[in-house]
Backbone as JSON, one array per atom type, in Angstrom:
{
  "sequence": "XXXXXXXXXXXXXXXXXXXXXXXXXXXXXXXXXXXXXXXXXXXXXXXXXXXXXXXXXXXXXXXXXXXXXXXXXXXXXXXXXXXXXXXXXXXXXXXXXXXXXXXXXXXXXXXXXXXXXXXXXXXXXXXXXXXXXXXXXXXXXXXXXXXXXXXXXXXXXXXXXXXXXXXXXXXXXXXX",
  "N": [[23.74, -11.41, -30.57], [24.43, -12.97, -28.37], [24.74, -10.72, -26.51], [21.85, -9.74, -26.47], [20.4, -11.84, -25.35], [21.66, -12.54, -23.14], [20.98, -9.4, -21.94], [18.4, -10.19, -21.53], [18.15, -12.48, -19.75], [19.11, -10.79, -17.64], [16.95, -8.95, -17.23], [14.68, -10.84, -16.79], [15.41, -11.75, -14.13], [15.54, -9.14, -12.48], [13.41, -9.1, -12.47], [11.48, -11.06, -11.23], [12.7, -10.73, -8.83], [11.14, -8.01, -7.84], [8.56, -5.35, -7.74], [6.85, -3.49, -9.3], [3.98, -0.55, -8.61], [3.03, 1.55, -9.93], [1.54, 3.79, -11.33], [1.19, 4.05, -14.01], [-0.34, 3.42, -15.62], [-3.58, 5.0, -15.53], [-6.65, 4.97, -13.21], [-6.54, 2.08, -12.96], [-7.8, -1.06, -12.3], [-7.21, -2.76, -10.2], [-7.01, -1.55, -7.53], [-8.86, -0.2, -5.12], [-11.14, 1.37, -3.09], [-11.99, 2.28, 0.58], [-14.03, 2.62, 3.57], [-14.82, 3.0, 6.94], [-17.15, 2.84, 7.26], [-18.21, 0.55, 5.92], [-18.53, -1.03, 8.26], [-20.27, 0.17, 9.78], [-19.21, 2.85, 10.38], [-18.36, 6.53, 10.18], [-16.68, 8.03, 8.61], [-15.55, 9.19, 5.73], [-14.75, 9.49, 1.92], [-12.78, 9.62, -0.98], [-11.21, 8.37, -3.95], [-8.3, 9.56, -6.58], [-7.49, 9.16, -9.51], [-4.48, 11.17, -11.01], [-2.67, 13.13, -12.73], [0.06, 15.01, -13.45], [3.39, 16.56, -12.82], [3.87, 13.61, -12.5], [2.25, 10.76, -12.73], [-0.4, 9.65, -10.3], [-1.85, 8.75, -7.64], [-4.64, 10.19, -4.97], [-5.82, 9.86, -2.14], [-8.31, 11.21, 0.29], [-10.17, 12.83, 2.48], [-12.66, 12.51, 5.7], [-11.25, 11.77, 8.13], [-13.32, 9.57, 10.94], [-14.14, 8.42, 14.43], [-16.18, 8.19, 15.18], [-19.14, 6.48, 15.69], [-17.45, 3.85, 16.04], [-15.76, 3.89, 13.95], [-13.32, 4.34, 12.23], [-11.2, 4.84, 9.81], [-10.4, 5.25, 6.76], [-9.61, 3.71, 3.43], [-6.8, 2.89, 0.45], [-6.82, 0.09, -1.55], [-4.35, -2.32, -3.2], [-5.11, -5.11, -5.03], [-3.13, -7.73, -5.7], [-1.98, -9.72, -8.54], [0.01, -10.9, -9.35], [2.19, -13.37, -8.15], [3.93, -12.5, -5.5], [7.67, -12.52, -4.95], [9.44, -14.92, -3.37], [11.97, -13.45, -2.11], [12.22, -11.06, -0.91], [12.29, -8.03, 0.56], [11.82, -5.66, 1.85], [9.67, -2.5, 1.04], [9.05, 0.38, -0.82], [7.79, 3.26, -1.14], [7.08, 6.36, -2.64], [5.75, 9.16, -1.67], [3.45, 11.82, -0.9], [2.3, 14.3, 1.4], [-0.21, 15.61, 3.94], [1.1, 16.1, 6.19], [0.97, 14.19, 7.94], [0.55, 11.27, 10.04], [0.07, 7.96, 8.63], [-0.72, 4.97, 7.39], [0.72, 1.53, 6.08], [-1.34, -1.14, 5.25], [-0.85, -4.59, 4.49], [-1.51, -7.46, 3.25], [-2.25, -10.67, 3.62], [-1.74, -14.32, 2.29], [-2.5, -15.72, 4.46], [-4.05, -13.79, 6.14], [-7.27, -13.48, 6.93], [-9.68, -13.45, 8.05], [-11.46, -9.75, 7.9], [-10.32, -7.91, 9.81], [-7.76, -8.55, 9.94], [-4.64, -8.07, 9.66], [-0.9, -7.06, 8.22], [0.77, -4.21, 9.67], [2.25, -0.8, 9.45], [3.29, 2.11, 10.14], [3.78, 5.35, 8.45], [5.05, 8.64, 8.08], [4.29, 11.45, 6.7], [4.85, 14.16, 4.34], [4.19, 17.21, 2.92], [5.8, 17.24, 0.63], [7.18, 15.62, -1.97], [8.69, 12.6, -1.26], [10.81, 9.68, -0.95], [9.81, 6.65, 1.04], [11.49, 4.23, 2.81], [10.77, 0.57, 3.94], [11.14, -1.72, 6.01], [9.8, -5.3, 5.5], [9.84, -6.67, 7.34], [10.09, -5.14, 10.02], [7.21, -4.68, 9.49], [4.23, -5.42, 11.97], [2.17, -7.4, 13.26], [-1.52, -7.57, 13.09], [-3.02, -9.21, 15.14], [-2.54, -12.34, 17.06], [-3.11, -14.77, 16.18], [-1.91, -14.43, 13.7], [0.9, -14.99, 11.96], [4.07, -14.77, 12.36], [5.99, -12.74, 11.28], [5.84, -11.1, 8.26], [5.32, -13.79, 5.15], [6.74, -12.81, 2.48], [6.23, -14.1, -0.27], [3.35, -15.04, -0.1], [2.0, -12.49, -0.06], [-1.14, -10.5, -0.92], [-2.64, -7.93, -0.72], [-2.26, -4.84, -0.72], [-2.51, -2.08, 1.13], [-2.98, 1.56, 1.59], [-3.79, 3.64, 4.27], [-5.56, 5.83, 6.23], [-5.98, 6.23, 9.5], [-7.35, 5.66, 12.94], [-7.72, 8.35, 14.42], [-9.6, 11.37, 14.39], [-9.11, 13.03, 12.28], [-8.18, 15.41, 8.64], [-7.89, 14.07, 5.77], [-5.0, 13.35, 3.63], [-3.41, 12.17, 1.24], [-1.27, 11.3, -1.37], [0.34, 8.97, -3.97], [2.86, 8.11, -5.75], [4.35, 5.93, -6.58], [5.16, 2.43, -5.37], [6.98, -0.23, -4.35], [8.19, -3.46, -4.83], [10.63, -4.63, -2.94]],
  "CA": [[22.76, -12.37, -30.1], [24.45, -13.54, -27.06], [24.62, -9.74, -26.11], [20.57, -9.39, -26.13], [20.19, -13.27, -24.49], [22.31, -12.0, -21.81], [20.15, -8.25, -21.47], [16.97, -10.73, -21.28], [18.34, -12.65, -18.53], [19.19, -10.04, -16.4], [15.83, -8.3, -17.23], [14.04, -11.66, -16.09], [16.3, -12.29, -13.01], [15.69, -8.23, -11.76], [11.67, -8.72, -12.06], [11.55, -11.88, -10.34], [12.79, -10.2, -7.63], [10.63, -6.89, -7.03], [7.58, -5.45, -8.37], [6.5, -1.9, -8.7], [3.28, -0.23, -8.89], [3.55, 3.67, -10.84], [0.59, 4.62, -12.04], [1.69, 4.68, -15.82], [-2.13, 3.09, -16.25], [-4.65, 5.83, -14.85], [-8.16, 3.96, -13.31], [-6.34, 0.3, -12.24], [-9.01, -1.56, -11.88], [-6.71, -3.23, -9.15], [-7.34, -0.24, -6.75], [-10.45, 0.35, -4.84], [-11.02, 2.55, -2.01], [-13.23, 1.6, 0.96], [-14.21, 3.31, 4.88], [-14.97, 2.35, 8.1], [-18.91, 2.83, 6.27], [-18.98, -1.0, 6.13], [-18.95, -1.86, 9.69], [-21.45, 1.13, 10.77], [-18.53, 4.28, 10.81], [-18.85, 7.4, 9.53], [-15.49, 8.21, 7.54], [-15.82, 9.67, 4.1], [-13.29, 10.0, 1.57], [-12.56, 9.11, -2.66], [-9.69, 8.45, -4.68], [-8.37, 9.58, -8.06], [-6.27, 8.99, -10.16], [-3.95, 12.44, -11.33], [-1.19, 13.33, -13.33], [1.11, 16.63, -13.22], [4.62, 15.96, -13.44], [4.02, 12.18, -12.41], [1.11, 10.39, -12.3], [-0.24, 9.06, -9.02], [-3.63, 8.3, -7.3], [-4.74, 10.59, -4.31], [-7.12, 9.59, -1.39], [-8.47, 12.38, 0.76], [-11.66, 12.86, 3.17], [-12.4, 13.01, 6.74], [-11.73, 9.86, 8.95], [-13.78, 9.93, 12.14], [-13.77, 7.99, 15.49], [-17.7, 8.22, 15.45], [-19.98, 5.07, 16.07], [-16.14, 2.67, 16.44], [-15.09, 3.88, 12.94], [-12.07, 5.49, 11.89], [-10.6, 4.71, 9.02], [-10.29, 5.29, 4.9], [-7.96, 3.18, 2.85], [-7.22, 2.47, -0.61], [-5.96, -1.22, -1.13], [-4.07, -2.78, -4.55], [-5.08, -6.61, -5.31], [-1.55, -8.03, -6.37], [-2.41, -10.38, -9.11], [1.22, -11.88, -9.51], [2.95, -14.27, -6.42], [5.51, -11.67, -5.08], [8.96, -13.19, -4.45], [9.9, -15.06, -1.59], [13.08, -13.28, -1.54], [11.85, -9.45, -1.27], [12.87, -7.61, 1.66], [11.31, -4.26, 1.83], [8.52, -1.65, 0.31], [9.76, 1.63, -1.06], [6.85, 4.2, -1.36], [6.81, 7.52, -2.96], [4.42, 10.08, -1.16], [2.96, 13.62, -0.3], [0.72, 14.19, 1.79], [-0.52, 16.47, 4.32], [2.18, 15.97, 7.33], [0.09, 13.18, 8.85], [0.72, 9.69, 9.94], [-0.45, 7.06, 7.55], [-0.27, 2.96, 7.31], [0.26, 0.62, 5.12], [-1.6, -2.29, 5.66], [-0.25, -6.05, 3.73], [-2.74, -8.76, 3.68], [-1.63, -11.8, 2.7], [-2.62, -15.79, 2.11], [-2.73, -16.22, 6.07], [-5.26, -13.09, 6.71], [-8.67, -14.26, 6.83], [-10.63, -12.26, 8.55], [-11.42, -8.44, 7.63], [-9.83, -7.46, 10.35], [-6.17, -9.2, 9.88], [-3.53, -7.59, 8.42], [0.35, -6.33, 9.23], [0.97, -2.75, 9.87], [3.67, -0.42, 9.57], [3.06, 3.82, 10.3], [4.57, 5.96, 8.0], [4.66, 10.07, 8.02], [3.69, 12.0, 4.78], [5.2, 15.01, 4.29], [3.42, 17.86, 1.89], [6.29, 17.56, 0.09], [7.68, 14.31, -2.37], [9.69, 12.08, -0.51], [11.09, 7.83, -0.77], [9.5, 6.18, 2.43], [11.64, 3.02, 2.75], [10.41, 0.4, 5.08], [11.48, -3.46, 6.13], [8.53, -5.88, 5.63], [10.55, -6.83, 9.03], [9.27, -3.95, 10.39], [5.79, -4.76, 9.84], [3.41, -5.62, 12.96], [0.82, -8.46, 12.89], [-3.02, -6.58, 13.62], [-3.56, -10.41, 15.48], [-1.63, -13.17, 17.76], [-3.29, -15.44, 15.34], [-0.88, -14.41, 12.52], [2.5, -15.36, 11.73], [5.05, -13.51, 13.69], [6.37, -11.97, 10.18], [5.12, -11.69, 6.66], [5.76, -14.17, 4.34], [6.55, -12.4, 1.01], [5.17, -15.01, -1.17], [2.1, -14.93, 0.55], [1.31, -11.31, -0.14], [-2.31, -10.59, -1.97], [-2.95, -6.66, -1.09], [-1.25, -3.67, -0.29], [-3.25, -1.05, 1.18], [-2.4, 3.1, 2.19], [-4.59, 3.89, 5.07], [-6.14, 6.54, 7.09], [-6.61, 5.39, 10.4], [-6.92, 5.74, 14.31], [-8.41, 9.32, 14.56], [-10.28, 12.48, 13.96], [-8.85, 14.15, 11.25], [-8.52, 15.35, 7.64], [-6.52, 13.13, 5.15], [-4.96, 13.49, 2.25], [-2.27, 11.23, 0.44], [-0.52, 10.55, -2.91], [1.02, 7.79, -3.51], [3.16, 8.02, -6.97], [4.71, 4.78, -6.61], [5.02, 1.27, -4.74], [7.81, -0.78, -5.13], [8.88, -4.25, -3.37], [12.39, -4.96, -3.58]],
  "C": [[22.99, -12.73, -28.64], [24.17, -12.14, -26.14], [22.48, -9.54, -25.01], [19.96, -10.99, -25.16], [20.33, -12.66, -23.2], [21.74, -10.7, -20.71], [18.38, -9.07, -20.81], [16.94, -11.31, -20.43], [18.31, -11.83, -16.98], [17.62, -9.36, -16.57], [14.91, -9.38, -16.18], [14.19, -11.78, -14.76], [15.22, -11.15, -12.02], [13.79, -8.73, -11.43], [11.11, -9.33, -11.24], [11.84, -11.5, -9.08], [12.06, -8.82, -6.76], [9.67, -6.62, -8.16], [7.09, -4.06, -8.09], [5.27, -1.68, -9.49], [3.29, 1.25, -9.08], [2.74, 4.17, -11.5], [0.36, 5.29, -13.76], [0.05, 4.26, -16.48], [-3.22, 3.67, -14.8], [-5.78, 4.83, -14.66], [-7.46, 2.7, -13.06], [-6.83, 0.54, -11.85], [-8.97, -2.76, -10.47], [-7.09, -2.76, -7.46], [-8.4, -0.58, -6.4], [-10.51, 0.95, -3.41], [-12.37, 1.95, -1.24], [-13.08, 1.91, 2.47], [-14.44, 2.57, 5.57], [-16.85, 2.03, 8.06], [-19.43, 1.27, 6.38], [-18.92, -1.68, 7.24], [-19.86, -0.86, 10.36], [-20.78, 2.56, 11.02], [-18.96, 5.32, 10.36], [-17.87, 8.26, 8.49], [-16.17, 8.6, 6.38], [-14.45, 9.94, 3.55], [-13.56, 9.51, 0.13], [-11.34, 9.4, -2.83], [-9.58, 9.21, -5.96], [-7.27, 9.45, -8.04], [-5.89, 10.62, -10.82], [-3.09, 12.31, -11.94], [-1.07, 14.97, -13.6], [2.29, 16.13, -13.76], [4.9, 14.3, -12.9], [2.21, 12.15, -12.14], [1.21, 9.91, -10.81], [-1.64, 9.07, -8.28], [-3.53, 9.11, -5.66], [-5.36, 10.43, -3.68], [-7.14, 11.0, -0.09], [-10.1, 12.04, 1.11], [-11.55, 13.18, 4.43], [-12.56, 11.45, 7.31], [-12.56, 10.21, 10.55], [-14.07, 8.7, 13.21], [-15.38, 7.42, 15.39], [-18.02, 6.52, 15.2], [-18.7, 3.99, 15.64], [-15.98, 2.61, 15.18], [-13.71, 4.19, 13.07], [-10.89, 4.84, 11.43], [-11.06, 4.62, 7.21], [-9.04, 4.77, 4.45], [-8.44, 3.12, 1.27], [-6.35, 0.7, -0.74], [-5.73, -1.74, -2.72], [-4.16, -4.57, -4.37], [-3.9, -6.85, -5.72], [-2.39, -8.99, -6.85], [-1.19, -11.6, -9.06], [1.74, -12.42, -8.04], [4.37, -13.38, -6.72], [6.81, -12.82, -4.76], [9.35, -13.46, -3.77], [11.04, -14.2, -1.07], [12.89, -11.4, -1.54], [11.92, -9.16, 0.12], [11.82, -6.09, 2.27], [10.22, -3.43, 0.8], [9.44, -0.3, 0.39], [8.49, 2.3, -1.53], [7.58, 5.74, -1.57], [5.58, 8.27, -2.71], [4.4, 11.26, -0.45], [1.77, 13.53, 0.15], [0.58, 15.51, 2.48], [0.02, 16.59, 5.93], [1.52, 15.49, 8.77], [0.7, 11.63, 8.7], [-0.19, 9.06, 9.15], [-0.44, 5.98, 7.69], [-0.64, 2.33, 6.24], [0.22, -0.89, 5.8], [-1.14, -3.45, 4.55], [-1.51, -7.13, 4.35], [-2.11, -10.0, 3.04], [-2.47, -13.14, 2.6], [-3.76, -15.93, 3.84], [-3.97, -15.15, 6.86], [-6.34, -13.06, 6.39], [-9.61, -13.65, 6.57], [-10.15, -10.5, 8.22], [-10.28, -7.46, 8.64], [-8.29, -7.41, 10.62], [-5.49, -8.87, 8.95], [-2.06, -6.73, 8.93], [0.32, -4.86, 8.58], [2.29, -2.15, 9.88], [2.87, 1.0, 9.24], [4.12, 4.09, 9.53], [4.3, 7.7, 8.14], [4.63, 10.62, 6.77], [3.72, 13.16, 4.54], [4.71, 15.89, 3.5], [4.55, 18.05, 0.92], [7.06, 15.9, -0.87], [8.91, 13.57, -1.63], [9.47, 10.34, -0.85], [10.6, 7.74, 0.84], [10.19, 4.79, 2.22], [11.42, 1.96, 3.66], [10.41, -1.46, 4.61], [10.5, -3.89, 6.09], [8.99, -6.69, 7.15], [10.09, -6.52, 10.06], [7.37, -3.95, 10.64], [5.01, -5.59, 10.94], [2.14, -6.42, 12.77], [-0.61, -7.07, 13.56], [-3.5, -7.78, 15.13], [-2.24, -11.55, 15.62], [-1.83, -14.43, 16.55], [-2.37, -15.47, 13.64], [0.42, -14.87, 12.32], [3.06, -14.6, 12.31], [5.23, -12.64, 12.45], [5.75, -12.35, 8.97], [5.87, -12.61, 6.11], [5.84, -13.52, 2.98], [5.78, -12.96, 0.32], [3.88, -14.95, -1.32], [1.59, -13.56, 0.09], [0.3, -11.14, -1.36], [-2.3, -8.94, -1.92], [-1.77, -5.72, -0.91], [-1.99, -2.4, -0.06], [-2.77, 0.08, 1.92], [-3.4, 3.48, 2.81], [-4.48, 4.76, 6.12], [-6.41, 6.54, 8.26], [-6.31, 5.67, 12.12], [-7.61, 6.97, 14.84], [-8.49, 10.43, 14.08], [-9.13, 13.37, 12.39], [-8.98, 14.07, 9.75], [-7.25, 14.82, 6.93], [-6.6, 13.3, 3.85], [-3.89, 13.35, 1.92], [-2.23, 11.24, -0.94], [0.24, 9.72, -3.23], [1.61, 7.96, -5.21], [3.51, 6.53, -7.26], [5.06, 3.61, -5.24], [5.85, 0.5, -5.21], [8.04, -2.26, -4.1], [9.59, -4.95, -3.93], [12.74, -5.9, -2.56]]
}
């Protein structure tokens, strides 16, 4: 008894502290995918969801510069209040040996346009991307100098900046 008390503690303790997204449920309805299309761009692109030897959701299209677009993302609603005490994002991803970003939105970003940044590269081959929320870059002076964990609502993998063809997988999302 005290054995399984003791396994349930530590279970509680570890979750409280980090939070991973893995694709074990194909179609989260969390997800949604969305271009530079809604301010006048011309980007194209869709997601899916896949499984092989892991599941994992793929976005792919063409981002383009045209009429002050250029960009395709997909972005995850977080439903639960992340942990003030979380340090870092750990991504699993293949892509097509292109820069990438993940954008963080949190309480404090308002406007469409506000959100911290952090470039990652995306190798055609599976790889851990580990990366400080430290690290991440306000979009706007108007923001906080650094994220607040707590604060965090999205988490979006984005396309962005210019001309080319994109194509990401993202197996997992973790913040530790």
């Amino acid at each position: 008894m005290i054995r399984l008390l003791f396994c349930f503690i530590c279970l509680f303790i570890s979750s409280s502290y980090s939070m991973a997204l893995d694709f074990k449920m194909l179609k989260d309805e969390n997800w949604s995918f969305f271009s530079d299309q809604v301010m006048g761009g011309k980007s194209t692109g869709t997601i899916e969801f896949l499984s092989s030897e892991k599941n994992y959701i793929r976005m792919s299209g063409n981002v383009s510069t045209e009429n002050n677009g250029g960009f395709i993302q997909f972005r995850h609603r977080i439903k639960n209040k992340v942990n003030g005490n979380v340090s870092k994002i750990i991504i699993d991803a293949k892509g097509n040996n292109e820069y990438y970003y993940i954008h963080i939105r949190t309480r404090g970003t308002i406007l469409p346009w506000q959100y911290y940044s952090k470039k990652f590269y995306a190798t055609d081959t599976w790889t851990s991307v580990e990366i400080n929320l430290s690290d991440f870059k306000r979009s706007s002076a108007f923001l906080r100098g650094k994220i607040k964990p707590s604060s965090i609502k999205s988490i979006a993998i984005v396309a962005f900046g210019k001309n080319h063809e994109a194509m990401i997988e993202i197996s997992k999302i973790t913040i530790i």
